[in-house]
C-alpha positions in Angstrom: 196.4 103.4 -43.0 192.7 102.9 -42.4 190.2 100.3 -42.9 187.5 100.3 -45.4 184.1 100.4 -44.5 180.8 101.3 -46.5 182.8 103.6 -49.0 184.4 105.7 -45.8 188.0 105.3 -44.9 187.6 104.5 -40.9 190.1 103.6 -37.6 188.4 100.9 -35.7 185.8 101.4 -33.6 188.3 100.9 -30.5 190.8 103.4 -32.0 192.9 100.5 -31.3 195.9 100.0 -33.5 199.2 98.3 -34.2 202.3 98.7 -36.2 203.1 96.7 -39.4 207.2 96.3 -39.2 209.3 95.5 -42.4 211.2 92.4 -41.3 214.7 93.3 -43.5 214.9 96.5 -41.6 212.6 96.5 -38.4 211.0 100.0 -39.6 207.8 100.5 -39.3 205.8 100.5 -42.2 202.2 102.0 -41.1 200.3 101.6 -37.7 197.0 99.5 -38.4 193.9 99.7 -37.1 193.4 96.8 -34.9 189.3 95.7 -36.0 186.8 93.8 -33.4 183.7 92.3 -33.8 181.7 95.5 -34.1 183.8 96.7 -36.7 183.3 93.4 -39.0 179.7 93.3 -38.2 179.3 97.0 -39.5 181.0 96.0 -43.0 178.6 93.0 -43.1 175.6 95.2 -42.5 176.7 97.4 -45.2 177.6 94.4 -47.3 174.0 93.1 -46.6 172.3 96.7 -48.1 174.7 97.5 -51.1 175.2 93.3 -52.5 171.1 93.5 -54.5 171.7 96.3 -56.3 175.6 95.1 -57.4 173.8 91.4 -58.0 171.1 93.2 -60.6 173.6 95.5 -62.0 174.0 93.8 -65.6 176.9 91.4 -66.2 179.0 93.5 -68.9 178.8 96.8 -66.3 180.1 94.4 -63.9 182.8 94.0 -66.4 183.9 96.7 -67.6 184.0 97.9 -64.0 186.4 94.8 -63.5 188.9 95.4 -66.6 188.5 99.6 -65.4 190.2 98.1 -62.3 192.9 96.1 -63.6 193.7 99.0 -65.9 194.3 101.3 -63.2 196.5 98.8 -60.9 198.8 98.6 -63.9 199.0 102.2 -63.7 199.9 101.6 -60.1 202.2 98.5 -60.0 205.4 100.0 -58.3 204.0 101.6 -55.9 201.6 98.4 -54.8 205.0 96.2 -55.0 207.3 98.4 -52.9 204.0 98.3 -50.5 204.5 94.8 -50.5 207.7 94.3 -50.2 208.4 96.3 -47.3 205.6 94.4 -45.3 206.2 91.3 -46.4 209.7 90.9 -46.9 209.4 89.3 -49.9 211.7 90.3 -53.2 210.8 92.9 -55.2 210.2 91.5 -58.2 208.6 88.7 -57.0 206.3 91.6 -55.7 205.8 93.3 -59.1 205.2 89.8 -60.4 202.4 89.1 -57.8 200.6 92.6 -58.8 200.9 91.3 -63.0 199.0 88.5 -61.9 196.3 89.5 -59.9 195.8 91.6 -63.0 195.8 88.6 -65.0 193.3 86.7 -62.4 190.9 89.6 -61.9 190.6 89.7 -65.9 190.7 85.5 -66.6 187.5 85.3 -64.2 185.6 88.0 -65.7 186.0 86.2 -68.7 185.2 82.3 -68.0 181.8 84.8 -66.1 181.1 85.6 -69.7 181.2 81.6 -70.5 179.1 80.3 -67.5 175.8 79.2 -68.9 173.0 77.1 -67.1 171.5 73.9 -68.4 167.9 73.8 -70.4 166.6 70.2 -68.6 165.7 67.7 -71.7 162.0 68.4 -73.2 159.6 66.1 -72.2 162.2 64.2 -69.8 159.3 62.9 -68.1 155.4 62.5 -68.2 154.5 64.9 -65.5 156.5 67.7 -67.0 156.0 67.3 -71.0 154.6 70.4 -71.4 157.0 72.2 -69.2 160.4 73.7 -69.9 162.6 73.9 -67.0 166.5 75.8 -67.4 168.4 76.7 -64.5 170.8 80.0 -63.4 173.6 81.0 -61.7 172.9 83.8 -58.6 175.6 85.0 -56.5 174.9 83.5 -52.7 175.2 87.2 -51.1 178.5 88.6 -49.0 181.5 86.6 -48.6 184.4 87.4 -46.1 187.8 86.5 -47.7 190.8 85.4 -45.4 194.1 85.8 -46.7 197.7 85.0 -45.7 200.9 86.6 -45.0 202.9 84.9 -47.9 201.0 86.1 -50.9 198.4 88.8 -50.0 197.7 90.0 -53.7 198.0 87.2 -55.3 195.2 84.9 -53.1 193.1 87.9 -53.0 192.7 88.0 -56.4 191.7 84.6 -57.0 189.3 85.4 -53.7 187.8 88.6 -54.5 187.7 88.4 -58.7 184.8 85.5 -58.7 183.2 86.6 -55.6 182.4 90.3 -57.1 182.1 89.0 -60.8 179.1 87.4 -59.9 177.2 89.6 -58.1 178.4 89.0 -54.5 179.8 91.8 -51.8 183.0 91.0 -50.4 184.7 91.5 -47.1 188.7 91.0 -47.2 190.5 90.1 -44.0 194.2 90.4 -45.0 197.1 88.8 -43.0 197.9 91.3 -40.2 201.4 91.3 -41.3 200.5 92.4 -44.6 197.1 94.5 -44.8 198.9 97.3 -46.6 199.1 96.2 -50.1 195.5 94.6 -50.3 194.2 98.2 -49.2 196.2 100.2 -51.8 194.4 97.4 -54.1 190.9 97.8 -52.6 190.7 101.8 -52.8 191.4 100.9 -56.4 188.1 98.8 -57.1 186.4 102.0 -55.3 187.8 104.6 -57.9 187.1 101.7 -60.6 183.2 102.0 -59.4 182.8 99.2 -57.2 180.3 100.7 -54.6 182.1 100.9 -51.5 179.3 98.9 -49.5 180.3 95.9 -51.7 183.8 95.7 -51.8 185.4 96.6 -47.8 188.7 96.0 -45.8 188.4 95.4 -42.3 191.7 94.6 -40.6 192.7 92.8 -37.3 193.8 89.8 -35.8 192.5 86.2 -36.9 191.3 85.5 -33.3 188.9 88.7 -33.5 187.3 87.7 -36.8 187.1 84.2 -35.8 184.8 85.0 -32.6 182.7 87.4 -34.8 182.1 84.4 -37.3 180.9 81.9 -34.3 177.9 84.9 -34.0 177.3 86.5 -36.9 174.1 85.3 -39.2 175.2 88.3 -41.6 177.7 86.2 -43.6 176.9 83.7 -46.7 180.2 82.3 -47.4 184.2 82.0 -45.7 186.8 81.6 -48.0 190.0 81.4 -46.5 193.9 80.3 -47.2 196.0 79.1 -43.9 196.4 76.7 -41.3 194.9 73.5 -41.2 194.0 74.8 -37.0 191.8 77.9 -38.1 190.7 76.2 -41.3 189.4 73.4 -38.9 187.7 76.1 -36.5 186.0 78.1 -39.5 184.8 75.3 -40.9 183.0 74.6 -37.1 181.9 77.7 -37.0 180.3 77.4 -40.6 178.4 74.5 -40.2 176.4 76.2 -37.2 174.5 79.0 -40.3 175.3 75.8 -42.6 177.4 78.4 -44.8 179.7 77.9 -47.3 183.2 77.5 -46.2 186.3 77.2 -49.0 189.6 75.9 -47.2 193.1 76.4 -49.0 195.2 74.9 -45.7 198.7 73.6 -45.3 200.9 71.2 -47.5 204.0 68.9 -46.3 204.6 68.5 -50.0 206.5 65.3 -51.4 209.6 66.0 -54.0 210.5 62.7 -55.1 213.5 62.1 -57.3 213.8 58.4 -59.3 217.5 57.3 -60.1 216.9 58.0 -63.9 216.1 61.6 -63.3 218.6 64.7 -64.5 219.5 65.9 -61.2 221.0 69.1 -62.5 217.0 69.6 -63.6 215.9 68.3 -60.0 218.4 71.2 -58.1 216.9 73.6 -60.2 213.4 72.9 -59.9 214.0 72.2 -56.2 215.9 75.7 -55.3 213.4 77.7 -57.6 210.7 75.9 -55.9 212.0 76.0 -52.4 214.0 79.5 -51.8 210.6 81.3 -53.5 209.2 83.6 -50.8 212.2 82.2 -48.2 210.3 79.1 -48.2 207.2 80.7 -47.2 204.8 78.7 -49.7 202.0 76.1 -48.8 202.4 74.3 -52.0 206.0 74.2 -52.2 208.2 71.2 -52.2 208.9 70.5 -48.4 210.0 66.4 -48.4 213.0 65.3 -50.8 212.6 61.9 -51.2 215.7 60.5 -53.5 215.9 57.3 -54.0 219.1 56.0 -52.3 221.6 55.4 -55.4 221.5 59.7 -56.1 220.9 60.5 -52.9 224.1 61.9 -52.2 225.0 63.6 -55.5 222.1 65.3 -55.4 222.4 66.4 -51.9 226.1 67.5 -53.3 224.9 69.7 -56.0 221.5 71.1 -54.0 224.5 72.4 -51.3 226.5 74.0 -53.7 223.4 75.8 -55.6 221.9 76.9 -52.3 225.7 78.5 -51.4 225.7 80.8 -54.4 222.3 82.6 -52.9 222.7 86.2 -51.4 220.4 87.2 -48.4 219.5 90.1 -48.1 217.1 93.0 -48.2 214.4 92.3 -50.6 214.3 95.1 -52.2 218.1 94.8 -54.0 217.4 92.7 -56.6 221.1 91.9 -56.4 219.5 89.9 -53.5 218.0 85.9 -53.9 216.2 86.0 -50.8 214.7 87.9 -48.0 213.5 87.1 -44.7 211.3 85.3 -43.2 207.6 87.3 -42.0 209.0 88.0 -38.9 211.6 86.9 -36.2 209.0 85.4 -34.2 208.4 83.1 -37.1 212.1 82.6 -37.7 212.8 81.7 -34.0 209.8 78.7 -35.0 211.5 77.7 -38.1 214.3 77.5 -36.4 213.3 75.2 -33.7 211.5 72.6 -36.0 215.1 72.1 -37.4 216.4 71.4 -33.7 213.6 69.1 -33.7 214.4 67.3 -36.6 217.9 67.3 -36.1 217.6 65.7 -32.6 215.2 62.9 -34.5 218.5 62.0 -36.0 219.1 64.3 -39.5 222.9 65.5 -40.1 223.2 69.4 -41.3 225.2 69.5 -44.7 224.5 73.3 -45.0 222.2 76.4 -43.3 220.9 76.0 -40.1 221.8 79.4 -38.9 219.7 82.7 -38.6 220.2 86.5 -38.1 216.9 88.4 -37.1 214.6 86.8 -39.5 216.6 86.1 -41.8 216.9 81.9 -41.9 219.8 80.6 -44.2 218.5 78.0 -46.8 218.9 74.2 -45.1 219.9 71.2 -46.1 219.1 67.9 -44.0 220.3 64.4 -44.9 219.9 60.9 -42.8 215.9 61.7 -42.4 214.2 58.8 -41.5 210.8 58.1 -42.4 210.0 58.2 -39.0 211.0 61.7 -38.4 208.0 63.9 -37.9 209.4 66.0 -41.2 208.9 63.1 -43.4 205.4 62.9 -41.7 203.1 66.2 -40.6 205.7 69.0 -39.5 205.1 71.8 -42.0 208.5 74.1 -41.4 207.7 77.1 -43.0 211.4 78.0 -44.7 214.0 77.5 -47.0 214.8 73.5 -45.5 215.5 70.7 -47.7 215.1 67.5 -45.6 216.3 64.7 -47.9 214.3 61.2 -47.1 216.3 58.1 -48.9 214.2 55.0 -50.5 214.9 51.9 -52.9 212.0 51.1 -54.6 209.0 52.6 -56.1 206.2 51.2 -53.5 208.3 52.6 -50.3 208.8 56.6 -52.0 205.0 56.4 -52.4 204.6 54.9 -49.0 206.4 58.1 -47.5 205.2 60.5 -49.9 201.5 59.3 -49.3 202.0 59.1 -44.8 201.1 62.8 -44.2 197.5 63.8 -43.8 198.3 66.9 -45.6 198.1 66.4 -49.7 198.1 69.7 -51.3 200.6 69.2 -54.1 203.5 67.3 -55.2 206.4 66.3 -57.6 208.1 63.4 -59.5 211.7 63.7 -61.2 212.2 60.9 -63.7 212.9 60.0 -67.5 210.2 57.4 -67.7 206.8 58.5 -68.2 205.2 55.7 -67.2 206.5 55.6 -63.8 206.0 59.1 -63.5 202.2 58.5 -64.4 201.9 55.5 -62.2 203.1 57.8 -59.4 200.6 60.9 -60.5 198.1 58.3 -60.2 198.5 57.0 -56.8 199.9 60.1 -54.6 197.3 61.7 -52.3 197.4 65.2 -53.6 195.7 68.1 -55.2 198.1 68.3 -58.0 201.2 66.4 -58.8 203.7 67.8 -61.0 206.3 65.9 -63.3 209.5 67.2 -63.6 208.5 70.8 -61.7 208.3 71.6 -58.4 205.4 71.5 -56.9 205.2 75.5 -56.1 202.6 75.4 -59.0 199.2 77.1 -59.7 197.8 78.2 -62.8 194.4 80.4 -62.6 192.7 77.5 -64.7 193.1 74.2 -63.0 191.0 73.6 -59.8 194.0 74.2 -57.5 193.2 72.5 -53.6 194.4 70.0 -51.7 193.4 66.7 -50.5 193.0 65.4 -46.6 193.8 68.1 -44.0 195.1 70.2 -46.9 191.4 71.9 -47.6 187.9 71.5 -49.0 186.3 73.3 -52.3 188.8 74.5 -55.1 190.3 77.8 -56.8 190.5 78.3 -59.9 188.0 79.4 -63.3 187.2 75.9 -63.8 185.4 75.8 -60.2 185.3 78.9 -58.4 182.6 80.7 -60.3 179.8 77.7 -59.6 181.4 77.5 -55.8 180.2 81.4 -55.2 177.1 80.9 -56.9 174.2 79.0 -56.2 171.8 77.6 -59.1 168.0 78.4 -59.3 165.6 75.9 -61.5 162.7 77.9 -63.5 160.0 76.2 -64.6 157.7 77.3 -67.7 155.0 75.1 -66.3 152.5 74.3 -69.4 154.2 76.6 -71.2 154.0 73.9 -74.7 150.6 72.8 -73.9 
């Protein structure tokens, strides 16, 4: 594959590469050019030249070059999911599924665009301006470089890219170097839909690279980017020298919390579906079970039997529940942060084995509150940890002792307790009765703490990539 710079497919400037590597089968997918500095700061020159002319285009060209796009991915979804599946490792359908809805974000956006109106200040508000009128508009703040993970490279490019080019801006995608592959088949697309190719580009290469080219360039308006609280922290450094925009989506250590009134047949399910998505492999997802103490055990019964009926396997058989993890080298981690825990004092009921990257699904019981699992350590796989409490105030005490707060989840029958808890947990969004690997394109999904800054979704993003201009009629009723 190449990168995608000013409308040209390109090798890096280096003629540097490396190879993308399916983690089922160790087969090399494609080699990938390995970007540097010069190569970023070409696209953002380009970016600079092609964004005014995208920006005056009118809005309804914009769109129909938007829904000209999405009609041509869905000619195109197979191909894009096998893509995505073989460098990702991720099941297959959960692949085709990821391509449906970037369809579904790309068009959602272009519509809430068609709905995002400025404000006409109040006539004669004040003495000084009664014979003004004064209304404001929206203008897109100019290129925007989009970082995007591993775990879901369509998906959070979508809700990345659809706002940003919507309204007017030029975009610069960074995907995940395990998983560039996809997001270029998807990006070539937006060229043959008519998005000039200086406004929408692919530049590929490590995080470190495009991390030293933001401490230097002035080229850049905004940073949106989905990962680790540890880059998220050093973008946002990096951002406040140019004092530009900088949108953080960063890790979760997300509470599950399950009162003794809840249907724990509904709390496995919601768990496992929650849980075993991607391998384990999503920041939102469920990663603390905190039971209170009179279920712990039948629940930690029925979660073990559920999680034994799952195949491994390759991803794509969809005989198969789960694939591996990214890579080996993240499988080796995972499976060290269970050592880690285990040697804090948690007893295996089930898992804790792994073949390649493959990392069987993990139950922990007898985790203390003090282990760092119940705290800050994010283990990034298919592990159940299962936290015991008595009373209402010491779940929330657990669920609330992690500076991350991106999402979590309360399994009860009462509504009012389950409100009560909504109310009080630290986190972006709490779900009751669902697992907490939740996101719909319309709620301003982000996290609080070290989770992130700014929010994605229709109800915020557009006015985030914006920025809003006040005209003034100046003695225009006099």
């Amino acid at each position: 594959m190449l990168m995608l710079i000013n409308g040209q497919r390109v090798p890096a400037a280096s003629g540097k590469t490396f190879d993308n590597v399916n983690p089922a089968t160790g087969e090399v997918v494609c080699t990938v050019p390995a970007g540097e500095a010069c190569d970023f700061e070409r696209a953002a020159l380009a970016a600079k030249a092609a964004q005014p002319a995208w920006a005056d285009m009118p809005f309804y060209k914009r769109s129909q070059i938007i829904y000209k796009y999405t009609s041509l991915v869905r000619e195109h979804v197979e191909e894009i999911a096998q893509a995505a599946c073989a460098e990702g490792g991720k099941r297959i359908d959960e692949c085709r599924d990821e391509v449906l809805t970037l369809c579904m974000v790309f068009e959602t956006f272009t519509e809430a665009a068609h709905h995002m109106y400025g404000n006409t200040i109040p006539l004669k508000a004040e003495a000084r301006t009664e014979n003004d009128i004064i209304f404001t508009v929206h203008e897109p703040l100019g290129t925007i470089v989009t970082i995007t993970p591993f775990n879901f490279p369509i998906e959070l490019y979508a809700h990345k890219v659809a706002p940003a080019l919507i309204t007017g801006n030029a975009v610069i995608a960074k995907p995940a170097s395990d998983t560039p592959l996809a997001t270029t088949m998807l990006t070539e697309l937006l060229w043959e839909a008519g998005v000039p190719g200086g406004v929408m580009q692919l530049v590929t290469g490590s995080g470190r690279e495009i991390g030293k080219w933001l401490e230097e360039t002035k080229l850049v308006d905004a940073v949106s980017f989905t990962g680790s609280t540890e880059v998220g922290s050093s973008l946002l450094a990096s951002g406040a020298k140019e004092i530009r925009r900088t949108f953080l989506e960063l890790g979760g250590n997300d509470p599950f919390v399950i009162f003794p009134d809840a249907d724990l047949d509904l709390c496995v399910a919601e768990a496992l579906g929650g849980r075993a998505h991607n391998a384990g492999q999503v920041c939102c997802a469920s990663k603390r079970y905190i039971v209170h103490e009179s279920v712990k055990d039948a629940f930690a019964e029925k979660l073990v039997k559920a999680l034994s009926a799952l195949k491994l396997g390759n991803p794509a058989d969809p005989a198969n529940d789960m694939g591996p993890l990214i890579n080996e080298k993240a499988a080796i981690a995972a499976m060290a942060d269970i050592a880690h825990i285990i040697d804090q004092g948690a007893t295996v009921l089930c898992g804790n084995k792994r073949e390649g990257a493959y990392v069987w699904p993990t139950v922990l019981t007898d985790v203390s509150p003090e282990n760092d699992v119940a705290k800050d350590l994010e283990v990034f796989a298919a592990l159940f940890p299962i936290i015991s409490f008595q009373t209402f105030d010491e779940a929330l005490k657990i669920a609330n002792q992690t500076s991350f707060g991106l999402a979590s989840t309360v399994m009860t029958a009462d509504m009012k307790t389950a409100m009560k808890f909504a109310t009080k947990v630290q986190a972006g969004t709490c779900v009751i009765n669902g697992t907490g690997d939740y996101r719909s394109v319309h709620q301003a999904f982000g996290g609080y703490k070290h989770s992130g800054m700014g929010r994605e979704g229709t109800s915020t993003t557009l006015r985030e990539v914006t920025q809003e201009k006040n005209i003034a009629l100046k003695n225009i009723l006099k």
